[in-house]
N, CA, C and O atoms as CSV, one atom per row, in Angstrom:
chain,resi,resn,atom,element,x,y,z
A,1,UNK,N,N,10.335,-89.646,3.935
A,1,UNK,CA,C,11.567,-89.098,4.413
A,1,UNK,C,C,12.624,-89.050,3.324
A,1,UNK,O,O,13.386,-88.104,3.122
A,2,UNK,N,N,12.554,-90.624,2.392
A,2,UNK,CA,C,13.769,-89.972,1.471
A,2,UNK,C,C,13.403,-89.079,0.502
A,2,UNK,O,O,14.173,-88.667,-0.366
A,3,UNK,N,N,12.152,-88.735,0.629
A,3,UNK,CA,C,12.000,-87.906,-1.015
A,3,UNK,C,C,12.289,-86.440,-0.508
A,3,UNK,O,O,12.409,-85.650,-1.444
A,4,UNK,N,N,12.419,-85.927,0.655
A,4,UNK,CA,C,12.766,-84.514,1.589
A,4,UNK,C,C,14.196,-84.746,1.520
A,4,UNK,O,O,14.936,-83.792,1.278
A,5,UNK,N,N,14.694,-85.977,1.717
A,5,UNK,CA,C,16.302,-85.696,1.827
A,5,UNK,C,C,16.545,-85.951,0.200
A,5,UNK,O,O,17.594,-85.507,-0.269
A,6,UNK,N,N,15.684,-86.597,-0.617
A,6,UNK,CA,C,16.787,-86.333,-2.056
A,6,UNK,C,C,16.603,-84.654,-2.451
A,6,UNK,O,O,17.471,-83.868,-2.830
A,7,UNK,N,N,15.129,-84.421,-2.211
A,7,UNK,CA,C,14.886,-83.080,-2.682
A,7,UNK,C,C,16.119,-82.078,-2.320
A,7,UNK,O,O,16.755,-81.438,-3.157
A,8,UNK,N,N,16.335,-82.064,-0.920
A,8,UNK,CA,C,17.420,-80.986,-0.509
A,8,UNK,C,C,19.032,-81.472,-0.872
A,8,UNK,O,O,19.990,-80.718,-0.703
A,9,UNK,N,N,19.143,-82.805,-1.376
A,9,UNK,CA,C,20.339,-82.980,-1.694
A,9,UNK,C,C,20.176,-82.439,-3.310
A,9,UNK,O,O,21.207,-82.048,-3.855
A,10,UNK,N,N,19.488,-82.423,-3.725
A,10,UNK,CA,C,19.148,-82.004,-5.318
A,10,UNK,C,C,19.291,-80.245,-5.170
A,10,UNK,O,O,19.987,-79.600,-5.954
A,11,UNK,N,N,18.673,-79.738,-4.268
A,11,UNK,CA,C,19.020,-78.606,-4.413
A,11,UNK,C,C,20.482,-77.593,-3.705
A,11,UNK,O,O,20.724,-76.408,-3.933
A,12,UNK,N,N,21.276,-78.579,-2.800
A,12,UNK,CA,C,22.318,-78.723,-2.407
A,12,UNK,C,C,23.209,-78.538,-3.812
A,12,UNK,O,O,23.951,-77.654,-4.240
A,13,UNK,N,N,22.777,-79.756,-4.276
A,13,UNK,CA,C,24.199,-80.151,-5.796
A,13,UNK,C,C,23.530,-78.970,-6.992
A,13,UNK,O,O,24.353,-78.692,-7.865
A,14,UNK,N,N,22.479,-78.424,-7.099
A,14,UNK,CA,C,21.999,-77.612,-7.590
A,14,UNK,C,C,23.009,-76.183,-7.480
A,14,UNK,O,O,23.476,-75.535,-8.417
A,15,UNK,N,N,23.151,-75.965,-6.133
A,15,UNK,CA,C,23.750,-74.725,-4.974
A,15,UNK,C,C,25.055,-74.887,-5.528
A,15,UNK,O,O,25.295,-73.954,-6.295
A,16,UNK,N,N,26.093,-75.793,-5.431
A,16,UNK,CA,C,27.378,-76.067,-5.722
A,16,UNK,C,C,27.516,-76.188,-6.986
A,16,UNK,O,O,28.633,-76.077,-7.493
A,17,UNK,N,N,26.672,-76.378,-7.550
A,17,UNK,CA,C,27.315,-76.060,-9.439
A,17,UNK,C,C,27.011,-75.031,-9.731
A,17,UNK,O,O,27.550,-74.536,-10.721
A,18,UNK,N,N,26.087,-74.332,-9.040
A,18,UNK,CA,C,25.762,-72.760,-9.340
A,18,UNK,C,C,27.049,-72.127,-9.038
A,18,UNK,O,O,27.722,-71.662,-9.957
A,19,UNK,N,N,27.360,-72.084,-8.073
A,19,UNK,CA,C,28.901,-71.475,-7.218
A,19,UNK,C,C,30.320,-71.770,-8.128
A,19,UNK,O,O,31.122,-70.910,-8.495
A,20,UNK,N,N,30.407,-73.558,-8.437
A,20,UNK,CA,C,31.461,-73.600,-9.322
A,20,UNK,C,C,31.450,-73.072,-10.548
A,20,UNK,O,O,32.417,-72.504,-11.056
A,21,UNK,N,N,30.205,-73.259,-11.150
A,21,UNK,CA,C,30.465,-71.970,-12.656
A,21,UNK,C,C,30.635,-70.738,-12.202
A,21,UNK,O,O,31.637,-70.126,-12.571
A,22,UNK,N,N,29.881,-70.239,-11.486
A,22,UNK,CA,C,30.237,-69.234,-11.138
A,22,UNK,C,C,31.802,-68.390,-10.996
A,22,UNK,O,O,32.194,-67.334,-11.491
A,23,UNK,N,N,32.475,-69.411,-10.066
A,23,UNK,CA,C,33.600,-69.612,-9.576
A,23,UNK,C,C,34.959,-69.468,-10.752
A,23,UNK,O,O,36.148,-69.155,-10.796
A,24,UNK,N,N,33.946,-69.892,-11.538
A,24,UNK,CA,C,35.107,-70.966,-12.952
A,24,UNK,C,C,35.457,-69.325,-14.031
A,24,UNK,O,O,36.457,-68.835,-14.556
A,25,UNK,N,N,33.593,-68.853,-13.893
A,25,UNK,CA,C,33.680,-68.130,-15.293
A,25,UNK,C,C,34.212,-66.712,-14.319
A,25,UNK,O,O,34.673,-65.842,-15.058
A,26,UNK,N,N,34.227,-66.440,-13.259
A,26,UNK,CA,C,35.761,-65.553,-12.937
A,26,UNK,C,C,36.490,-65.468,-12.988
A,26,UNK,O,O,37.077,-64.424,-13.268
A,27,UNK,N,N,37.081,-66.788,-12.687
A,27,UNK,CA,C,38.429,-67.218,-13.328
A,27,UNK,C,C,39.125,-67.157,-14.658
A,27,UNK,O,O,40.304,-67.222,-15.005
A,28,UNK,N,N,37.871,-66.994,-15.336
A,28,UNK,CA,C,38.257,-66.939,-17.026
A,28,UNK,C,C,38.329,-65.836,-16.891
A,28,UNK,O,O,39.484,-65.423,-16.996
A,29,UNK,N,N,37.265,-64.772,-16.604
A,29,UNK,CA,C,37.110,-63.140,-16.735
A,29,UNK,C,C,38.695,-63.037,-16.694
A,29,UNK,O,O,39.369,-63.147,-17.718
A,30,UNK,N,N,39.377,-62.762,-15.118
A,30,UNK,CA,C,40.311,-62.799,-14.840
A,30,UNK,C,C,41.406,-63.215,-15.535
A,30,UNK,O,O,42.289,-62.366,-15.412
A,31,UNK,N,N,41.740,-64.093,-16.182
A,31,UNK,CA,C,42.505,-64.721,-16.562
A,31,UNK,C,C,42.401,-64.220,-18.484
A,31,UNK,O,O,43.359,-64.186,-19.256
A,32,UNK,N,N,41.630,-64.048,-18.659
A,32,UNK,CA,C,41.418,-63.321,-20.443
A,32,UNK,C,C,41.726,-61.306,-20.069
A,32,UNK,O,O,42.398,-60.729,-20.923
A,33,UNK,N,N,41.340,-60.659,-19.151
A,33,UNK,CA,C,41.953,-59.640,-18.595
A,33,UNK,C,C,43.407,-59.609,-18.388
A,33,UNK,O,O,44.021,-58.552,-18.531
A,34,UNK,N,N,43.836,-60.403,-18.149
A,34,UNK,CA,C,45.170,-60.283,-17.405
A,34,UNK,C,C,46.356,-60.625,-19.031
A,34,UNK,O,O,47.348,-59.995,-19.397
A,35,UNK,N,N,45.777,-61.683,-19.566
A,35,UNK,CA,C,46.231,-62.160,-20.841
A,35,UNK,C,C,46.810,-60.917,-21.827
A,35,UNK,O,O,47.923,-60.657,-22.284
A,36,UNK,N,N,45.332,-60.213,-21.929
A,36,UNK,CA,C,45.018,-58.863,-22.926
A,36,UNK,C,C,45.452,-57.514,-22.062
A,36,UNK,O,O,44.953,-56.568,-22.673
A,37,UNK,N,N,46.032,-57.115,-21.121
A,37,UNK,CA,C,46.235,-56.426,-20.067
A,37,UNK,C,C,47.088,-55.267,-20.965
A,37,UNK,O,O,46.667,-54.117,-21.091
A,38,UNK,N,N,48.260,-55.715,-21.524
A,38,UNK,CA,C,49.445,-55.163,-22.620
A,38,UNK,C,C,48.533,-54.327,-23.846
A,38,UNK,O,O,48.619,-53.187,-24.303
A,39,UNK,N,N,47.681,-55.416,-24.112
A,39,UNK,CA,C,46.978,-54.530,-25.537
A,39,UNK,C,C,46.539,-53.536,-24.950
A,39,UNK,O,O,47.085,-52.452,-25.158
A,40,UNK,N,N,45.033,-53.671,-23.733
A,40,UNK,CA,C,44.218,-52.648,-23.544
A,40,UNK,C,C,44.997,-51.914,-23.199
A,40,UNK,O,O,44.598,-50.775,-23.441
A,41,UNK,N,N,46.580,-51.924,-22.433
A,41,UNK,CA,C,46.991,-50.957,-21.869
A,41,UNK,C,C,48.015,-49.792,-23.327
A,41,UNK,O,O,48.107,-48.565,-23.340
A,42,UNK,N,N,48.474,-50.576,-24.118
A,42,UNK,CA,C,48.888,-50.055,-25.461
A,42,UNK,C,C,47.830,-48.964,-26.434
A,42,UNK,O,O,47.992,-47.994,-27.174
A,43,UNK,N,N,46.580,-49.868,-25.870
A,43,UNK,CA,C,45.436,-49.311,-26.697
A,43,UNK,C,C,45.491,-47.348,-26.162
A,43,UNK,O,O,45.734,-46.283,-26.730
A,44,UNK,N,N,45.018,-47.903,-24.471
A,44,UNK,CA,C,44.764,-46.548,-24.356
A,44,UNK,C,C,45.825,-45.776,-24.305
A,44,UNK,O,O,45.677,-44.734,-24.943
A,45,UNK,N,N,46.860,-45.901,-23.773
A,45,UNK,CA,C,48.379,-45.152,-23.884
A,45,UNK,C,C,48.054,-44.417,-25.275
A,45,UNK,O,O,47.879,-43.199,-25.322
A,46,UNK,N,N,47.993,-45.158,-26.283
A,46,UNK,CA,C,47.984,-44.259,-28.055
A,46,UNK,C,C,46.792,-43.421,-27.815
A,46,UNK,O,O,46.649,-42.260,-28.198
A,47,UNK,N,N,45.864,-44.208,-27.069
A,47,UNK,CA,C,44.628,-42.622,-27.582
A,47,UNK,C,C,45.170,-41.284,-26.500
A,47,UNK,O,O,44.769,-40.140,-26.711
A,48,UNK,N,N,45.910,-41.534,-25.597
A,48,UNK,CA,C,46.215,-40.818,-24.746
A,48,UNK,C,C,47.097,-39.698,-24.812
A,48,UNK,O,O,46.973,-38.695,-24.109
A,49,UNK,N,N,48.166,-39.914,-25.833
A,49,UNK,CA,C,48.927,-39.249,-26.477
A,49,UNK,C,C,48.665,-38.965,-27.447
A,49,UNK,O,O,49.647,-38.378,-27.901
A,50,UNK,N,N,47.766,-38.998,-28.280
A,50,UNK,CA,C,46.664,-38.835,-29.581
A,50,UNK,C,C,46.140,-37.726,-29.059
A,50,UNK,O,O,46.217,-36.708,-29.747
A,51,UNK,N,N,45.395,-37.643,-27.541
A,51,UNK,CA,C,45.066,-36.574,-27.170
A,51,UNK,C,C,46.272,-35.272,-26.481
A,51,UNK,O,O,46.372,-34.050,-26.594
A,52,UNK,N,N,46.978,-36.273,-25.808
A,52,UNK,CA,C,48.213,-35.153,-26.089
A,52,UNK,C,C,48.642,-34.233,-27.381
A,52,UNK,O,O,48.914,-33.036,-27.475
A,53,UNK,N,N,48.597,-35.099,-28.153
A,53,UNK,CA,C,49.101,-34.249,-29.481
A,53,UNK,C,C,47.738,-33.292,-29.472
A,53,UNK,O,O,47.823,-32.163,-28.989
A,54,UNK,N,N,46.956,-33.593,-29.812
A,54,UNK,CA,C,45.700,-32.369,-30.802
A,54,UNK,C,C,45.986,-31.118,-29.382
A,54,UNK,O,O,46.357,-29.976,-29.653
A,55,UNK,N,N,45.794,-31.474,-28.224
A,55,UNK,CA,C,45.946,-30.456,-27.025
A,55,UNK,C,C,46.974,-29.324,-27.413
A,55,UNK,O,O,46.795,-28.136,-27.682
A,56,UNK,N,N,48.493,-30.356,-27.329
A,56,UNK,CA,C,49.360,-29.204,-27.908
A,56,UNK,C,C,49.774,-28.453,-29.478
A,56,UNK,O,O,50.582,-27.571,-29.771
A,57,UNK,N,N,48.946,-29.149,-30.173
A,57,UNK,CA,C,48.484,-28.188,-31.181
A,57,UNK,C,C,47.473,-27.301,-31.334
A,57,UNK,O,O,47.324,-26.654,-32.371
A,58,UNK,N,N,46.648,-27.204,-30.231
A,58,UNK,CA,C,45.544,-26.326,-30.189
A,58,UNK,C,C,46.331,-25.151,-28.829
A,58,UNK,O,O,45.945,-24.021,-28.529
A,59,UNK,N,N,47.206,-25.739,-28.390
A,59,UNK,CA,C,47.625,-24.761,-27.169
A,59,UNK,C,C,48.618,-23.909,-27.763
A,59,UNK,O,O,48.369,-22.708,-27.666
A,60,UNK,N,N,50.005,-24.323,-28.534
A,60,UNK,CA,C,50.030,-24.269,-30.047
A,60,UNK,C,C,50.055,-22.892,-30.586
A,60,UNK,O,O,50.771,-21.891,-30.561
A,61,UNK,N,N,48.667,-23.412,-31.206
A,61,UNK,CA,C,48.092,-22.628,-31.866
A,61,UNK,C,C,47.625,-20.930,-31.570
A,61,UNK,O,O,47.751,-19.856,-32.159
A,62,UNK,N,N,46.932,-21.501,-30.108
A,62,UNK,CA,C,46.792,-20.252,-29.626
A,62,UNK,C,C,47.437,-19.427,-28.645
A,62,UNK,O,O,46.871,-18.487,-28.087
A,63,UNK,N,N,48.690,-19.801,-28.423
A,63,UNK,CA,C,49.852,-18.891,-28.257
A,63,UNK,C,C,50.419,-18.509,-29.442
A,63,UNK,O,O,50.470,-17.305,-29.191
A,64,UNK,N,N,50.828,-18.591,-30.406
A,64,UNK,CA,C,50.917,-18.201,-31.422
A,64,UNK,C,C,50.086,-17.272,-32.088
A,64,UNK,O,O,50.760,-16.371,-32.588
A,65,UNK,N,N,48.605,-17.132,-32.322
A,65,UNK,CA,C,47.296,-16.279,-32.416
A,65,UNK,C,C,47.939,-15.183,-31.264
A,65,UNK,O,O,48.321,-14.056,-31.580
A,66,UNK,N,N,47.977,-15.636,-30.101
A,66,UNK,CA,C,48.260,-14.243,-29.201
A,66,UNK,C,C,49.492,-13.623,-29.417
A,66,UNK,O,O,49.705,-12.580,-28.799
A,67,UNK,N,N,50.333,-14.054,-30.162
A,67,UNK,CA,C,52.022,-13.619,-30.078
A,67,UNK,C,C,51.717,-12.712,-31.269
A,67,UNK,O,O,52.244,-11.621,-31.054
A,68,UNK,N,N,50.963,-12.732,-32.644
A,68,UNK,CA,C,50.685,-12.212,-33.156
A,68,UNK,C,C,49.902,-10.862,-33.186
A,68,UNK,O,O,50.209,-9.842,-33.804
A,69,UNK,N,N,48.543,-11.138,-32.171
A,69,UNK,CA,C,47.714,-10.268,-31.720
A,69,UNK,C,C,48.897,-9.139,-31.020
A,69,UNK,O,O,48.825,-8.040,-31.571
A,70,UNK,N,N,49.698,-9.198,-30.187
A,70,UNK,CA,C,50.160,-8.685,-29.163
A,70,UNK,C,C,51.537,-7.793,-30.274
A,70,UNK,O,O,51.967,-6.703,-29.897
A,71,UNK,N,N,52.104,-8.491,-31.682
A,71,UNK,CA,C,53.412,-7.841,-32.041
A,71,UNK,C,C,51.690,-6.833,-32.760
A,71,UNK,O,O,51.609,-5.643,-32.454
A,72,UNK,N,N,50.967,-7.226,-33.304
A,72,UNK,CA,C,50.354,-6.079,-34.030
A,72,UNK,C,C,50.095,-4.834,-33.381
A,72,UNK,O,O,49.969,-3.776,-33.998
A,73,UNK,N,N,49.992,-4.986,-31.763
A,73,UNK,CA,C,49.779,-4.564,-31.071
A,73,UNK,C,C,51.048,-3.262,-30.860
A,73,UNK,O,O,50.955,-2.050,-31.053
A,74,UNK,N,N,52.134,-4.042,-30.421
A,74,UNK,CA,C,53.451,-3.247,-30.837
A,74,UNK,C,C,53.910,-2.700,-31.731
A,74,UNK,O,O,54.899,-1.983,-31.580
A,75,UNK,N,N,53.355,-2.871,-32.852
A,75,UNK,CA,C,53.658,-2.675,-34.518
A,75,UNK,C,C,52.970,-0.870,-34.632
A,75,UNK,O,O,53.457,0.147,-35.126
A,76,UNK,N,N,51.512,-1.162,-33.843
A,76,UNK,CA,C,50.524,0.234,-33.703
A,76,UNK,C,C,51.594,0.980,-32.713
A,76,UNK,O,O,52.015,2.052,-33.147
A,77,UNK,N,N,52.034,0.600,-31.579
A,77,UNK,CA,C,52.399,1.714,-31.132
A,77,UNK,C,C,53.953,2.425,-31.555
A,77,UNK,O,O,54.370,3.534,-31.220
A,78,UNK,N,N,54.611,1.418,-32.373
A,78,UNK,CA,C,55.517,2.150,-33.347
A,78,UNK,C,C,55.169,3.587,-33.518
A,78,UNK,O,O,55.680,4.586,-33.013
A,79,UNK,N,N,53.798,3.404,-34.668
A,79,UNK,CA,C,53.533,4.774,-35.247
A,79,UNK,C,C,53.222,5.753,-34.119
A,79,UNK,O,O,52.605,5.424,-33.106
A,80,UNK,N,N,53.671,6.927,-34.351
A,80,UNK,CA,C,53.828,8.549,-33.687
A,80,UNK,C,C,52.484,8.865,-33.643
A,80,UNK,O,O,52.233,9.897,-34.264
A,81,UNK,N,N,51.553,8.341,-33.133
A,81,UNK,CA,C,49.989,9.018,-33.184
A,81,UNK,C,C,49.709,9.275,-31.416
A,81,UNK,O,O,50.022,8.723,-30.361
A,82,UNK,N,N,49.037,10.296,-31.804
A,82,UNK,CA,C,48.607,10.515,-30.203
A,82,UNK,C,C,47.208,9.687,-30.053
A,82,UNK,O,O,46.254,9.871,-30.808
A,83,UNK,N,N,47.214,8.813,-29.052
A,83,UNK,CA,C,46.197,7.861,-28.814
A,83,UNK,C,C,46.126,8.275,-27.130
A,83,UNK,O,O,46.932,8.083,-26.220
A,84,UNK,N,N,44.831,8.904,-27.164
A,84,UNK,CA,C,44.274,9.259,-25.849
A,84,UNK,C,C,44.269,8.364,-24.769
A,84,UNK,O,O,44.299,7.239,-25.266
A,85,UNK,N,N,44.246,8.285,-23.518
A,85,UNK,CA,C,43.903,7.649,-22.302
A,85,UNK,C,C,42.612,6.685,-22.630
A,85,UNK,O,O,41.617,7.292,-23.025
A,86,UNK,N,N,42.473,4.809,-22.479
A,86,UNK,CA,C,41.216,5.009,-22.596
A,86,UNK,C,C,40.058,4.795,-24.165
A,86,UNK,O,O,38.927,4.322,-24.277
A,87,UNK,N,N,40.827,5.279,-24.966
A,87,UNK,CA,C,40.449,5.376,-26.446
A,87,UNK,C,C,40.363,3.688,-26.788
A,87,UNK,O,O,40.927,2.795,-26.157
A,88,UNK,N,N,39.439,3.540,-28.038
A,88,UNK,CA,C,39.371,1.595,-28.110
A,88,UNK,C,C,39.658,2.179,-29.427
A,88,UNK,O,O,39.026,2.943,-30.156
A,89,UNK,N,N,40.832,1.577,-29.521
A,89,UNK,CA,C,41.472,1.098,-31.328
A,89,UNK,C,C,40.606,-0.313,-31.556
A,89,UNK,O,O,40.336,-1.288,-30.855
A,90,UNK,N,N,40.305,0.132,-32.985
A,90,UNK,CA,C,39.638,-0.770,-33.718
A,90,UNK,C,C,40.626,-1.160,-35.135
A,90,UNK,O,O,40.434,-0.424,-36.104
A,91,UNK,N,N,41.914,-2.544,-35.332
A,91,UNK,CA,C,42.975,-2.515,-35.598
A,91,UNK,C,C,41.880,-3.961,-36.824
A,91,UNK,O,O,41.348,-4.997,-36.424
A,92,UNK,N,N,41.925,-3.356,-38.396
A,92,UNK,CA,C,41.401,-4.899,-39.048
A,92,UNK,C,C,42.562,-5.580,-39.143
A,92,UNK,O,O,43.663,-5.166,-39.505
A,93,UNK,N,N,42.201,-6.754,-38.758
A,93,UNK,CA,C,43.263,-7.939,-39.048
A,93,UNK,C,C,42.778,-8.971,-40.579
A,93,UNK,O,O,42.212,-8.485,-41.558
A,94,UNK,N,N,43.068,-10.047,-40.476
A,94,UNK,CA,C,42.521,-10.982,-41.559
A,94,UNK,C,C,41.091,-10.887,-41.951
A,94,UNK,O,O,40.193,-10.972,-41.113
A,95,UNK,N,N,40.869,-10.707,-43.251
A,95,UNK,CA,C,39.433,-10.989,-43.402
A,95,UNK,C,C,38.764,-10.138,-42.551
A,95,UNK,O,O,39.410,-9.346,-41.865
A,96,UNK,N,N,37.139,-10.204,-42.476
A,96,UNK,CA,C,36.423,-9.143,-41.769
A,96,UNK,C,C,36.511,-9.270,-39.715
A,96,UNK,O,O,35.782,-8.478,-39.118
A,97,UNK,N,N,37.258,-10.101,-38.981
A,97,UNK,CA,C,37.945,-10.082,-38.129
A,97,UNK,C,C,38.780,-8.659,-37.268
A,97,UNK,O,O,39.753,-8.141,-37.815
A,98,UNK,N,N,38.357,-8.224,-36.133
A,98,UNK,CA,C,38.958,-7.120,-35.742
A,98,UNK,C,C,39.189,-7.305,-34.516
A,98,UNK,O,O,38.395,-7.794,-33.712
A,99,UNK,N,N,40.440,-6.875,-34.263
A,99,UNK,CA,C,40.946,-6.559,-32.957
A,99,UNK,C,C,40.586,-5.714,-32.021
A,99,UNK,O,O,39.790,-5.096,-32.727
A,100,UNK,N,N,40.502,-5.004,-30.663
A,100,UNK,CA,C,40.106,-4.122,-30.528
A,100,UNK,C,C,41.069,-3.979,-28.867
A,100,UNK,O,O,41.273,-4.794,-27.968
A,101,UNK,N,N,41.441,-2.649,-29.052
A,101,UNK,CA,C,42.668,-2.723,-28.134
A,101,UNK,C,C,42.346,-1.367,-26.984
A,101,UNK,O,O,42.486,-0.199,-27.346
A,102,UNK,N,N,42.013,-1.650,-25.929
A,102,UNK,CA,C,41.898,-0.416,-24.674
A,102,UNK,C,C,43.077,0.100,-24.308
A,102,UNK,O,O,43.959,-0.503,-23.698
A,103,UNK,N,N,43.106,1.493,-24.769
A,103,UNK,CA,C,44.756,1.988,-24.301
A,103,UNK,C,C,44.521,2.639,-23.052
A,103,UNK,O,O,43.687,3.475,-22.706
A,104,UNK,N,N,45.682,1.917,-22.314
A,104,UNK,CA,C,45.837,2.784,-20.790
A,104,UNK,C,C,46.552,4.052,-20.703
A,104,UNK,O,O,47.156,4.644,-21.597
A,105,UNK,N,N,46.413,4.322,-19.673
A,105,UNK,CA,C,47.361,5.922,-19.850
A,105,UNK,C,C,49.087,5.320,-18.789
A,105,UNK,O,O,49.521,5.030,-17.674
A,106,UNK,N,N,49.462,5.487,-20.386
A,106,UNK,CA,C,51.044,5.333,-19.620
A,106,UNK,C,C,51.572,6.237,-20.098
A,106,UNK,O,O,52.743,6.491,-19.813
């Protein structure tokens, strides 16, 4: 009889130190999270606005590309040419790069 009751008291005190480490090393998790909370949150804030920035230099960028596309655009219809209904202007821009512009009938 006592070797059934030490056995289950052995695996009893076995049960409860499993639980208190357990218990303990959450507490740390928790508690080293909460500590470092400022950094990780500093950390990602900078990559966050890191990505803000490249975004609005690429958004930027290509409003600017179109503001250009669009005065060249205006620049062609300056000149006095009769440009049919419909007709695709083929306008070189930079380097071997071409524009290509569908005129409506206005």
């Amino acid at each position: 009889m006592k070797k059934k009751r030490a056995g289950a008291d052995n695996k009893l005190t076995r049960v409860i130190a499993i639980a208190v480490v357990s218990v303990v090393m959450v507490i740390v998790i928790i508690a080293a999270f909460t500590i470092n909370f400022n950094k990780i949150y500093g950390l990602l804030l900078e990559k966050d606005m890191e990505q803000v920035r490249f975004t609005s230099c690429f958004v930027t960028k290509l409003i600017s590309t179109e503001i250009e596309n669009l005065q060249a655009a205006l620049d062609l219809k300056k000149l006095d040419y009769l440009i049919l209904p419909g007709t695709v202007l083929i306008i070189p821009e930079r380097g071997n790069v071409y524009m290509m512009l569908k005129c409506s009938s206005q």
